[in-house]
Residue, then its C-alpha position, 0 to 999 in steps of 0.5 A: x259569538x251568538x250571530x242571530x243578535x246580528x241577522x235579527x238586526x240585519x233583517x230589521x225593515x229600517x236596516x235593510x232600507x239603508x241596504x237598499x239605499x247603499x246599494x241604489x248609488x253603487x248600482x247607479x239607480x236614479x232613487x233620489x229622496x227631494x231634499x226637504x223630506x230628509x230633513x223634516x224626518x230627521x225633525x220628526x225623530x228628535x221630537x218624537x224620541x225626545x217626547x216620549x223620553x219625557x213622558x218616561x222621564x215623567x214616571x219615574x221621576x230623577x232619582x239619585x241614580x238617574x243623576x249620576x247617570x247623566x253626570x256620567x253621560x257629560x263626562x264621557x262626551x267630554x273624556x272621549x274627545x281628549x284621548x281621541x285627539x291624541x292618537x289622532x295628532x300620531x297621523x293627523x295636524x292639530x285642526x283635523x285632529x280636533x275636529x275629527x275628535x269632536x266629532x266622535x265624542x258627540x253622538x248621533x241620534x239616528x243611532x241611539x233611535x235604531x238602539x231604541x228600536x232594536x231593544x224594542x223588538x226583544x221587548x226590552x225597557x229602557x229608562x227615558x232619562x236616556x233621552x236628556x243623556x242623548x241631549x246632554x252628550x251633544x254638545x260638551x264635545x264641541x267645547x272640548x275640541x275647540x278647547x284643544x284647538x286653541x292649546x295646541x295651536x295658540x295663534x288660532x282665533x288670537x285677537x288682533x288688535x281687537x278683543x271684542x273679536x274674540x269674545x263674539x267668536x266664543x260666544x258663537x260658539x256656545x251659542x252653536x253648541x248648545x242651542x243648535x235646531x238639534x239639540x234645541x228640539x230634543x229638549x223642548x220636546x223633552x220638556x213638553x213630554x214631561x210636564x204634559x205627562x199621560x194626558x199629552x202621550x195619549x193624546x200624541x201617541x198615533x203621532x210619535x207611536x205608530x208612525x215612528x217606525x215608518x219614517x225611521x225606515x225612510x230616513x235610514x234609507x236615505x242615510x244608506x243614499x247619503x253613506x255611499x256618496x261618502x264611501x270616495x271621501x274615505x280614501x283622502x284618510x288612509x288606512x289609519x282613519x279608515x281604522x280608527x272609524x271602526x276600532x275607535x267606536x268599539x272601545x268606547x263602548x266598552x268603556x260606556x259598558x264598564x261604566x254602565x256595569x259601575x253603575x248598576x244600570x238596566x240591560x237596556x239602558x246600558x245598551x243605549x248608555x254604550x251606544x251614545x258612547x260609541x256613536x259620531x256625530x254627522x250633522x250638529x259637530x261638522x256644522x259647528x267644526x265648519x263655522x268655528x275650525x275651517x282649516x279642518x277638512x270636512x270630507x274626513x270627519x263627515x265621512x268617517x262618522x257617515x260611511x263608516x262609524x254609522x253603517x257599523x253601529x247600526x248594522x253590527x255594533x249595536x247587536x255586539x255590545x248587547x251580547x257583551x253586556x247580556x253575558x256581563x250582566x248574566 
């Protein structure tokens, strides 16, 4: 294995921020980030990786290729979740079993935008239909572990004496799901990065361009804050999630590299494609999982995805799976 694909990540300024990050809890250093500035980088990301996917997606149209694409996208996000919740129920109850799939079958932004950067520093293109592939993997998971709730422990959310009861649960649910702020604002920006075309990425390009990289360096190094407070949460799992946090995300990019060679994609866009495959999701499932599956314990799924599934992938996973399928593709 070509371990300069992993020092070259490993020694990229938005990585090592999250280092310094990790490193500052454990040290017990008083670096603190105030609240809202986390959040407002987390918004700034979305739009501006949602704007350009839409002003990529502007240039090269949706072609037949591009919507298998994205069928395939949705296809996976609601695949990985089932057989995800099969291996979890060998340790786990029905309530954190599904949430816990939920969340490894949805993906997480920062990861596919740390892909985006790493491809950029090997001046390797992309499609920016990848970005709608990143909006659409967001929720179909959420449906499917909530799906998986309701089969397998029939009494969960049964109306009692009130319909009415039931069908505003659902309701919230699609609602949270799809039209949750993260998701929401991917696509609008999306759509306004399509239909401004040229004149709108011009006009935006200092804003979503040159500062990109700067506020991806500060929110990974609160990410690296965030991820060490989680690391005490790990050990309520046990070896088994401890296991499945790792191996889990690597077999599904291999199964989103499989796809991505069927179909015949780029090197680029396979990566992004095994990427969102392999990624969890730490901020739109838990919050939908917390609403709608309470018994489910919250300190399991979010730390698993945060403290290890997240560290892994951007530190050693993404530059893995671009060796596999450099050596495929060859």
């Amino acid at each position: 294995m070509d371990s300069s694909l992993i020092l070259s990540n490993v020694l990229n300024p938005p990585v090592l921020f999250f280092f310094i990050g990790l490193i500052s809890v454990f040290v017990q250093s008083d670096l603190e980030i105030p609240q809202p500035i986390p959040k407002l980088f987390s918004l700034y990301l979305l739009f501006a990786i949602g704007f350009k996917g839409g002003h990529e997606l502007h240039e090269s149209g949706l072609t037949a290729d591009i919507s298998v694409t994205l069928l395939a996208a949705i296809v996976v996000a609601a695949l990985v979740p089932l057989y995800s919740f099969f291996i979890l129920r060998l340790k786990l109850d029905v309530y954190n079993a599904a949430a816990i799939a939920a969340t490894y079958g949805s993906i997480s932004a920062v990861t596919f935008v740390t892909a985006t950067s790493f491809l950029a520093r090997l001046n390797i293109d992309f499609g920016g239909h990848m970005v709608a592939a990143l909006a659409l993997m967001e929720s179909p998971a959420i449906i499917v572990g909530l799906l998986l709730v309701r089969i397998f422990d029939p009494q969960k959310n049964q109306p009692k004496g009130d319909e009415e009861a039931t069908e505003f649960s659902w309701n919230e649910v699609l609602r949270e799901a799809f039209l949750n702020g993260s998701v929401f604002l991917l696509v609008g920006s999306l759509i306004v990065g399509l239909v401004t075309s040229e004149q709108g990425w011009d006009s935006l390009k200092p804003f979503t361009g040159d500062m990109f990289y700067g506020v991806l360096t500060f929110f990974l190094l609160d990410m690296g804050l965030v991820a060490a407070r989680r690391f005490q949460d790990l050990r309520k799992g046990g070896s088994f999630l401890i296991g499945f946090s790792i191996f889990m995300p690597v077999f599904n990019a291999i199964v989103g590299i499989a796809i991505a060679a069927l179909l015949q994609m780029t090197e680029g866009n396979a990566l992004l494609f095994s990427v969102l495959c392999a990624s969890a999701s730490y901020i739109a499932v838990p919050a939908a999982m917390r609403m709608t599956v309470p018994e489910a314990n919250p300190s399991l799924y979010i730390s698993m995805a945060l403290a290890l599934t997240f560290p892994f992938n951007i530190i050693i996973g993404i530059p893995i799976y671009f060796q596999i399928i450099q050596r495929f593709w060859s």
